[in-house]
C-alpha positions in Angstrom: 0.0 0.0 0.0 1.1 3.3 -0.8 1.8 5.6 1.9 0.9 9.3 3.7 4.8 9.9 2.3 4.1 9.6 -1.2 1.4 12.1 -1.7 2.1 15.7 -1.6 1.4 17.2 1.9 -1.5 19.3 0.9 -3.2 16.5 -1.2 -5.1 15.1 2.1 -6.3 16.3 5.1 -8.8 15.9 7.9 -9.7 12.0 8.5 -8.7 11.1 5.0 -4.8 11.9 5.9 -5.8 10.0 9.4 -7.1 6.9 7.8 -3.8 7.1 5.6 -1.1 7.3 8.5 -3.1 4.4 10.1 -3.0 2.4 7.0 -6.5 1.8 7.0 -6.7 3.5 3.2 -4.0 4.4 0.5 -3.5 7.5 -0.8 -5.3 6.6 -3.7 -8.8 5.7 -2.5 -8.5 8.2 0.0 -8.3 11.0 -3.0 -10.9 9.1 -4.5 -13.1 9.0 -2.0 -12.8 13.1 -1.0 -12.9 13.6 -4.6 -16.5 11.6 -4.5 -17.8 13.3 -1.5 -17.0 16.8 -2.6 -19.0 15.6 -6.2 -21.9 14.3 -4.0 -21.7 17.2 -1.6 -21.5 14.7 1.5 -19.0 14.5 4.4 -15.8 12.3 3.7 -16.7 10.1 6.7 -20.3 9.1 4.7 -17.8 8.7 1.3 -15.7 6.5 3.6 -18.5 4.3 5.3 -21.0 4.0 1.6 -18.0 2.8 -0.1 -17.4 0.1 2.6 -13.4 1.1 2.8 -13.7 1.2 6.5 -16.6 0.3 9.0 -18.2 2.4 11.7 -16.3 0.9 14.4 -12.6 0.2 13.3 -13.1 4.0 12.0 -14.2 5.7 15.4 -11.0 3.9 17.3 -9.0 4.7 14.9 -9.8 8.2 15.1 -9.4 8.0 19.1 -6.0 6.2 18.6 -4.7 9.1 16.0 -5.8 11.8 17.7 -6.2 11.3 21.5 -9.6 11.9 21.8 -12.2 10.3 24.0 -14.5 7.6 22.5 -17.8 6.9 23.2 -20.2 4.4 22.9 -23.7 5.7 22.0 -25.6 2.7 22.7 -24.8 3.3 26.4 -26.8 7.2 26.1 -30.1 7.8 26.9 -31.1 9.9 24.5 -34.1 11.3 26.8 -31.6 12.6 29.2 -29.5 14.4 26.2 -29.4 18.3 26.3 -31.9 20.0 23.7 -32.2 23.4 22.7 -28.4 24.0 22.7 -27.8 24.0 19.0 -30.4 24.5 16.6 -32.0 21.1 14.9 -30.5 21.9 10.9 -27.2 22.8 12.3 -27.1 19.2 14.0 -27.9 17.7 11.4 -25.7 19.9 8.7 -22.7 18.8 10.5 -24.3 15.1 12.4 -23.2 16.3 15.8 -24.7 15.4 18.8 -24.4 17.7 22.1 -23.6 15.3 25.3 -23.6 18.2 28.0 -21.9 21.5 28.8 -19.5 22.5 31.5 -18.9 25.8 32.2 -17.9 27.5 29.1 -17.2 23.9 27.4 -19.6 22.0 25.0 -19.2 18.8 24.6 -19.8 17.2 20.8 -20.7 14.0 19.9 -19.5 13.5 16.1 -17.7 11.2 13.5 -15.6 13.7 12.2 -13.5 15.6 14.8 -11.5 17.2 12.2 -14.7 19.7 11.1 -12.9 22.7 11.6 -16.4 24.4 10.0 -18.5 22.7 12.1 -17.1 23.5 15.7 -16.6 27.4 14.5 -19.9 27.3 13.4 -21.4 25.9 17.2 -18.8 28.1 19.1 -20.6 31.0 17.0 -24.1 30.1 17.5 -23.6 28.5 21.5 -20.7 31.1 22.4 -19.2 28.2 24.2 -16.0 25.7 23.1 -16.7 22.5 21.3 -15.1 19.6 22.9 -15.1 16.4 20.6 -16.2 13.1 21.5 -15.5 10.3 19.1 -18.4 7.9 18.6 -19.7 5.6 15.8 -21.1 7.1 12.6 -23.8 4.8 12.2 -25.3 4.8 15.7 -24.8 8.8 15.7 -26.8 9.4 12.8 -29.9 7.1 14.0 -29.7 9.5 17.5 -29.7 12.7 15.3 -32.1 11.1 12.6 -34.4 10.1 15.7 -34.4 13.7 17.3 -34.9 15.4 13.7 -38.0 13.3 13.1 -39.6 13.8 16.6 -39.1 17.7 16.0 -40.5 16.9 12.8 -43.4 15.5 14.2 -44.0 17.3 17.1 -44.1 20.2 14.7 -46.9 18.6 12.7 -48.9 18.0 15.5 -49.1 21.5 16.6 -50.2 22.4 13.1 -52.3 20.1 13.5 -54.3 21.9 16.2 -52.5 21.0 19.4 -51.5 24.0 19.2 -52.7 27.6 17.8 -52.3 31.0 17.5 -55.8 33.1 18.4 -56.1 34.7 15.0 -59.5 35.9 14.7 -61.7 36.1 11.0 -61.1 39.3 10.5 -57.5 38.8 11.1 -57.3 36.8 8.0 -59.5 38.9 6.4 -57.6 41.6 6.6 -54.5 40.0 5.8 -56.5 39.2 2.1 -57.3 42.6 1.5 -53.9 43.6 2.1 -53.1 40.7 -0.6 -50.2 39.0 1.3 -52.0 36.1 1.9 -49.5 33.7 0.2 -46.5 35.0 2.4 -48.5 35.4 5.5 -49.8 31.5 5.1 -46.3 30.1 3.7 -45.9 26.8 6.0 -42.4 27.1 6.0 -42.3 30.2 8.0 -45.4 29.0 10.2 -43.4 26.2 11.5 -40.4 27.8 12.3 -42.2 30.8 14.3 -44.1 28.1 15.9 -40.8 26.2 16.8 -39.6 29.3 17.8 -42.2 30.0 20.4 -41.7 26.5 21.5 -38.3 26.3 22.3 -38.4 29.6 23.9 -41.2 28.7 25.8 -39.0 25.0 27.3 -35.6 26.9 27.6 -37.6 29.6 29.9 -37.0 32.4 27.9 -38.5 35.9 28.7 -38.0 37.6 25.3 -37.2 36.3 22.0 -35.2 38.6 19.1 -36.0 38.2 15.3 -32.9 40.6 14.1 -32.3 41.3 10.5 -29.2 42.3 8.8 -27.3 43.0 5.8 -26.0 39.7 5.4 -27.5 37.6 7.7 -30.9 36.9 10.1 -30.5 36.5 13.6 -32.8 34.8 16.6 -31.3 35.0 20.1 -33.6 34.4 23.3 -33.2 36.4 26.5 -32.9 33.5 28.9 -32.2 34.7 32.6 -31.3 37.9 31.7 -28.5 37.0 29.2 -29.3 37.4 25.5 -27.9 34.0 23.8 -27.8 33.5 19.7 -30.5 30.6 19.1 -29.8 30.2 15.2 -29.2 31.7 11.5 -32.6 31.2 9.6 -32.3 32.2 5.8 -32.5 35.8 5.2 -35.0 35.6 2.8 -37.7 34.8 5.5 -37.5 38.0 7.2 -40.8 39.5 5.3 -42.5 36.7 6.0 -41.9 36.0 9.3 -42.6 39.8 10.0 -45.9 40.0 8.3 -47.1 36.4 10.1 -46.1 37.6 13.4 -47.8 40.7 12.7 -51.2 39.4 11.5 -51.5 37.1 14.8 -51.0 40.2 16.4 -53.2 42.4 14.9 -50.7 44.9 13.4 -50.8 47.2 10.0 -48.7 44.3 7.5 -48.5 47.3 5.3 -46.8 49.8 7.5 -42.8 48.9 8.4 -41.9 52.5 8.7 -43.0 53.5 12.1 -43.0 50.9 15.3 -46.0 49.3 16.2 -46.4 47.5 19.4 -49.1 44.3 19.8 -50.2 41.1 21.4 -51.0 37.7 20.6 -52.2 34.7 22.4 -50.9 30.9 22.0 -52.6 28.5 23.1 -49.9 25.5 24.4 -52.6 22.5 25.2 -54.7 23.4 27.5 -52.8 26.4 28.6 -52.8 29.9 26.8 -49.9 32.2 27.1 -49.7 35.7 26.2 -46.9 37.3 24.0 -46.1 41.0 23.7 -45.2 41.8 20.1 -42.6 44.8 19.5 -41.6 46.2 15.8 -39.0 48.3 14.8 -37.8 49.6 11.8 -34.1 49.0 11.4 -31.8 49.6 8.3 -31.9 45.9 6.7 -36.1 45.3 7.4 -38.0 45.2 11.1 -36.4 44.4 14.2 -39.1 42.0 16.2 -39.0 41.4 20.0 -42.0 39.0 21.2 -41.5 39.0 25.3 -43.3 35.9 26.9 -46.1 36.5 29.4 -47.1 34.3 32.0 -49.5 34.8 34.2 -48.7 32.0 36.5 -45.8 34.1 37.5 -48.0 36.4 39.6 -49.5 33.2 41.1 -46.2 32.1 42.5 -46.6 33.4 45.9 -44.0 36.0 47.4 -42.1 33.0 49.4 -41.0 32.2 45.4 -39.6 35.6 45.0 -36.9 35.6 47.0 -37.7 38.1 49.9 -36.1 37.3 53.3 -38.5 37.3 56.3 -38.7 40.4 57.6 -38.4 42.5 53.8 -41.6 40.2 53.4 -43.1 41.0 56.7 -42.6 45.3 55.7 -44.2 44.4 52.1 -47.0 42.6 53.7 -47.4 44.7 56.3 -48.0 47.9 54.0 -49.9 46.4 51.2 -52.7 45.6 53.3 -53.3 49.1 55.1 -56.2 50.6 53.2 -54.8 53.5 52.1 -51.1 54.9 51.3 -48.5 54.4 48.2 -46.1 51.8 48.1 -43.4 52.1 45.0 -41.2 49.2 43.7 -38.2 50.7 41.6 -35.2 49.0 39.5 -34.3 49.4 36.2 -36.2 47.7 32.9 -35.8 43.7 33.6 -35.5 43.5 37.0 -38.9 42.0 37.5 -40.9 45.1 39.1 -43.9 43.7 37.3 -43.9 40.4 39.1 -43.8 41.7 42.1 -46.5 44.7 41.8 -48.6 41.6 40.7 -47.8 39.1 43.3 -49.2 41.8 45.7 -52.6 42.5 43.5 -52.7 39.0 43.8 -52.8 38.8 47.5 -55.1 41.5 47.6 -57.6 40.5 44.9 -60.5 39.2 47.1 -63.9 39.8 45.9 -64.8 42.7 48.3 -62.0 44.5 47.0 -62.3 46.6 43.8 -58.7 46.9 42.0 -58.0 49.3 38.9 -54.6 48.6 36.7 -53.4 51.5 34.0 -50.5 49.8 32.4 -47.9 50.9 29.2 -48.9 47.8 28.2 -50.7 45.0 30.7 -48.6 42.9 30.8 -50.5 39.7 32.9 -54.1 38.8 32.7 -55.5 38.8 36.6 -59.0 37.8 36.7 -61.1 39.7 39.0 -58.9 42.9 38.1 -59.5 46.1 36.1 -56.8 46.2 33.3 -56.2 49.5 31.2 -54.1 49.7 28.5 -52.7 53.5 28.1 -53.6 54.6 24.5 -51.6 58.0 23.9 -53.6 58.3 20.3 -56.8 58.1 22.0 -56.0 60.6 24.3 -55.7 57.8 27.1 -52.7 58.2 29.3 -51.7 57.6 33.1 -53.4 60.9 34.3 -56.5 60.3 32.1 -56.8 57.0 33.6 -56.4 57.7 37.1 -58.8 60.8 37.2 -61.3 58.3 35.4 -60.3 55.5 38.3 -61.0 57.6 41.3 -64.7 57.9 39.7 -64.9 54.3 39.9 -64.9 53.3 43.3 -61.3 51.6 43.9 -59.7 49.9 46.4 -56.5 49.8 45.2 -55.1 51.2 42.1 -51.8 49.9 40.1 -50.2 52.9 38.2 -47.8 50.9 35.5 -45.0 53.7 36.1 -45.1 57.2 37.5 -43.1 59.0 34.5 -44.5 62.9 35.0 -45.6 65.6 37.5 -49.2 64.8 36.8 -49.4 61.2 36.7 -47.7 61.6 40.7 -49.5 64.4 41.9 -53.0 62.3 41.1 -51.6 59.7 42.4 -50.4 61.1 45.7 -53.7 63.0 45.8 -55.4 59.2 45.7 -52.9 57.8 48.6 -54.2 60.7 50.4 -57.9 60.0 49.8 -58.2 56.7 51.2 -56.8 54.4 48.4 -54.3 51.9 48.1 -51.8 53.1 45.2 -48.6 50.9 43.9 -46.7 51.8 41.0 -43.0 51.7 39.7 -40.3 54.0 39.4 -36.9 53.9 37.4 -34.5 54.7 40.5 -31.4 52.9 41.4 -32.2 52.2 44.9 -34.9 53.1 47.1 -33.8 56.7 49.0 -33.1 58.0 45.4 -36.7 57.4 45.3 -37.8 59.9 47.3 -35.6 62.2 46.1 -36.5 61.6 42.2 -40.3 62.4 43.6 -39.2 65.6 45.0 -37.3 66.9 41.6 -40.3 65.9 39.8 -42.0 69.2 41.7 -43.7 66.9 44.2 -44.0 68.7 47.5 -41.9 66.8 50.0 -45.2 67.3 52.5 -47.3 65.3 50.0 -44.3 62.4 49.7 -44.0 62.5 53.2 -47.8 62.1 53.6 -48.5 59.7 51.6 -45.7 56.9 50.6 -45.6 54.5 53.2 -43.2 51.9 51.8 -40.5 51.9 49.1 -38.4 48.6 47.6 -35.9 48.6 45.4 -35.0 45.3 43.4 -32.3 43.4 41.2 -32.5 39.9 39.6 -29.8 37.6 40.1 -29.1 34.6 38.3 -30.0 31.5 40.6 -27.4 28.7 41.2 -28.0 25.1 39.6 -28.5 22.7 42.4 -27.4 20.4 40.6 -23.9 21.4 39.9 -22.9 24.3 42.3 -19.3 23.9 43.8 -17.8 25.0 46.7 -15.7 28.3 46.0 -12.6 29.6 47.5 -12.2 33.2 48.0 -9.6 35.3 49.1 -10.6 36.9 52.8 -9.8 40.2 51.7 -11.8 39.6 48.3 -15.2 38.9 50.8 -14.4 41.4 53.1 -14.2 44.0 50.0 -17.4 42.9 48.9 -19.2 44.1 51.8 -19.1 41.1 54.4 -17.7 42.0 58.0 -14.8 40.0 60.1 -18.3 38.9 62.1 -19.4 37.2 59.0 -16.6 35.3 58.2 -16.7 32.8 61.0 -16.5 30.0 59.1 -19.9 28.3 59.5 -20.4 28.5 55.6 -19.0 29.2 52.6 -20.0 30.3 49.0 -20.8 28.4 46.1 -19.5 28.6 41.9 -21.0 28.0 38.9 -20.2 25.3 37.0 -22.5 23.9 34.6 -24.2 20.5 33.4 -26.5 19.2 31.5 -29.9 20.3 33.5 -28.5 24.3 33.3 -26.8 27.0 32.0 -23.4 27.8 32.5 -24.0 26.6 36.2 -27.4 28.9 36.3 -31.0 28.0 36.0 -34.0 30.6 37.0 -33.2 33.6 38.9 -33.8 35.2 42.5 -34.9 38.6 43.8 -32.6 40.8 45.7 -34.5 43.7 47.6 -34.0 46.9 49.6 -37.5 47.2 52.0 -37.5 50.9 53.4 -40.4 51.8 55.3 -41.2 55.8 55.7 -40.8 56.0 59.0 -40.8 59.4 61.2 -37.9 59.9 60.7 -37.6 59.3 57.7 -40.4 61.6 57.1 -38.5 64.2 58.8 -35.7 64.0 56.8 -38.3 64.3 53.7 -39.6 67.6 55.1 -36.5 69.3 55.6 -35.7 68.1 52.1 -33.2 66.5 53.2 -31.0 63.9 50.5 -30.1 60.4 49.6 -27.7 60.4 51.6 -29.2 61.5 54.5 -32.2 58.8 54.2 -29.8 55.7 53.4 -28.1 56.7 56.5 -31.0 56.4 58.6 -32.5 53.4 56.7 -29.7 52.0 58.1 -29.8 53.1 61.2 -33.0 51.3 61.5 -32.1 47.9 60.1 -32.9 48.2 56.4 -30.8 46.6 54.5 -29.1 47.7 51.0 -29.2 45.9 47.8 -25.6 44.8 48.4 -26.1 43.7 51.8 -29.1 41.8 50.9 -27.3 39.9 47.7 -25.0 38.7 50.3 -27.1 36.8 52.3 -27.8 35.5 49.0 -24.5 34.3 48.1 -24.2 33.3 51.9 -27.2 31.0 51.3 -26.3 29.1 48.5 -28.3 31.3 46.1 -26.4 32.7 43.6 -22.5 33.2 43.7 -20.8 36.6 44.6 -19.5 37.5 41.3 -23.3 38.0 40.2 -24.5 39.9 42.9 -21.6 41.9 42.9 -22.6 42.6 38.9 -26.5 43.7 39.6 -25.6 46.0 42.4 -22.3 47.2 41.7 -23.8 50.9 41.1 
């Protein structure tokens, strides 16, 4: 047999020039054979295994042999217990790679052909994280990745098939004839990948999915606890289509993609419907679309589920249910104000209570509540709303966000009159709060009068249980982070991410952190002397509240979340 020597060094590469150190081909067939696969627009390895040169087996341990990499024997996977969602589906099968499980910033690859430079720049692109090949057999790969294909396939074809459905009205489809785009609104293609879309958004707990065009390329990345993670490359050429479905299921203007438009659509998932909120942008290279997922069981979690400690839960309780006064949540976009305004609706929703909402849009469906959606073209804003509220008889009354003079001043003026007001504010912590209010051109005797309770919040990404490490720090690292010599006595120690199979990069879900500051007299005083921030977080302290740093600690103390993160979302 002819020999790697004889051929030129350029002639062969990959597992061709492998095979031919190893003796298991000559230089001959091995040209012949990448010759034939490049004709056939195959992979070498399928040239290699059709032809019969070398079988499945003989071919994987060579492989590990050459090139020192692990082998694996696929019969011995579950496939139910195999990572999904990590890659897109086509890209799988493109490059007939199966992903085992990820550690830390490492993916690990099952595939024939570890030599596929294309393929593992390709996955680093779309995963952000480092391929790691593991050898295995060919032919009991590609029935794993031919099984998981066809299950998507079918699954797919199910939910066509009714099990599940968008809430598109008649006259939805009506007027997406008249507009005469009928043909690209109803093109199945692009109807099964929004729907897988929604899907896997919906199973890899995604809060907001991005449908991003460019010049060259189309993006869709999902916002999964807070981090914004590339999903996969569809063809450019679906980006008309997919705009003018997504808008027709939620009843936007197909014709208009000059101006943004903002909508909602409705997905019913079995026997459960969830609610999307539809954002459009105009961009250079076509529409921008974000769809942010809305569940309404979130509300229905219970406030044990969002992370307060016992006596910031205690203050929150505690002020909620006096019958009159404000109460304010304030963070910045993201860090789950919404939740918590309706985790407290939902406490107080009883039938003898009457609660009104005015909300930029609302975001979660709570029966028993009065939801208004502000409509600035109708003339319907915050103010308009709440003047129209306190002719309705409330109870309580949720303003989405206080954003002007006149929205607070009515709503002060309703904390004073017997009612129950909550809104949001965009403030860093909570004593900046007060003193937003007052450079608004609130009087400080009204803020003093009426806000009774203020918290500030951050989410966190939560620890996997599954995976989470011990971590050592450096003393002087914790004590510069904000613990004292008092809490450093050894009787625990903090956790790392790592990562597996069941989570992401060592994280799966997230937890609250909170600043509770009740307006107390002093506090008050402080107010009326228009006194600062500074002044107020001084005696918040003085009086046991805690900060936003001090309460991610007891976090990371806990076992929650690691101090790296906490030190991130309140690192102001």
């Amino acid at each position: 047999m002819d020999t790697l020597a004889d051929a030129p060094q350029s002639s062969l590469s990959g597992v061709a020039r492998v095979l031919v150190h190893a003796g298991k081909l000559s230089v001959k067939a091995a040209e012949d054979l990448v010759r034939s696969s490049k004709e056939q627009k195959r992979s070498f390895v399928s040239a290699v295994l059709s032809a019969g040169a070398v079988n499945p087996s003989d071919l994987a341990h060579t492989l590990s042999n050459v090139l020192a990499i692990p082998l694996l024997d696929l019969a011995a996977v579950d496939p139910q217990r195999l990572p999904r969602n990590v890659i897109d589906g086509k890209l799988a099968t493109q490059y007939q790679v199966l992903v085992l499980g990820k550690r830390g910033n490492r993916l690990f690859i099952a595939g024939a052909d570890p030599t596929d430079q294309e393929a593992a720049e390709r996955i680093k692109f779309a995963t952000q994280l480092t391929p790691e090949w593991v050898i295995v057999e060919h032919d009991k790969l590609m029935r794993l990745v031919d099984a998981a294909s066809s299950t998507a396939t079918e699954a797919l074809e199910s939910l066509v098939a009714g099990d599940f459905e968008f809430d598109v009205t008649e006259e939805d489809t009506a007027a997406a004839e008249t507009q005469d785009v009928t043909t690209d609104v109803e093109d199945a293609p692009v109807v099964r990948f929004l729907q897988k879309m929604l899907i896997d958004a919906i199973n890899a707990r995604a809060s907001d999915l991005h449908f991003e065009p460019f010049e060259y390329n189309y993006r869709v990345r999902f916002r999964v606890d807070g981090e914004l993670r590339e999903i996969t490359q569809p063809p450019i050429a679906i980006k008309d289509k997919l705009a003018s479905r997504i808008k027709v299921i939620s009843r936007l203007d197909i014709a208009e993609k000059r101006v943004p438009q903002d909508g909602r659509m409705k997905l019913k998932f079995g026997n459960k419907a969830i609610d999307f909120r539809v954002s459009t942008l105009p961009t250079l290279f076509g529409e921008k679309i974000v769809i942010r997922i809305l569940d309404p069981s979130s509300a229905k979690l219970g406030i044990e589920a969002l992370g307060y400690e016992k006596a910031e839960k205690d203050r929150l309780l505690e002020a909620i249910k006096r019958p009159y006064g404000m109460v304010l949540v304030t963070g910045p976009t993201g860090s789950g104000k919404t939740v918590s305004l309706y985790t407290c609706l939902n406490i107080l929703n009883q039938p003898g209570v009457n609660i009104s909402t005015v909300e930029d849009p609302a975001e979660i469906n709570l029966p028993g509540v009065n939801q208004v959606n502000v409509n600035d073209k109708a003339g319907l804003n915050f103010s308009v709303a709440l003047k129209a509220f306190l002719r309705q008889d409330p109870d309580v009354i949720m303003v989405g966000e206080i954003r002007d003079l006149d929205t607070a001043d009515i709503a002060i003026k309703a904390a004073q009159t017997g009612h129950m007001v909550m809104s949001t504010l965009h403030t860093n912590d909570a004593p900046t709060t007060l003193t937003r209010l007052m450079n608004m051109g609130v009087a400080p005797f009204n803020i003093a009068s009426s806000v009774i309770l203020i918290t500030a919040q951050r989410l966190a990404r939560r620890l996997c249980e599954n995976c989470k490490t011990p971590a050592d720090y450096p003393r002087e690292a914790l004590l510069k982070a904000g613990y004292t010599e008092i809490d450093l006595d050894g009787s625990w120690k903090p956790y790392r991410a790592v990562g597996c199979s069941s989570c992401s990069n060592g994280y799966k879900g997230r937890v609250g952190i909170y600043q509770v500051m009740p307006i107390t007299e002093e506090i008050q005083r402080i107010i009326l002397s228009q006194g600062n921030a500074v002044d107020i977080a001084h005696q918040a302290q003085r009086e046991g509240v805690r900060d936003l740093r001090q309460s991610g600690l007891i976090k990371v103390r806990a076992g929650a979340t690691t101090l790296e993160e906490v030190i991130s979302v309140t690192n102001e």
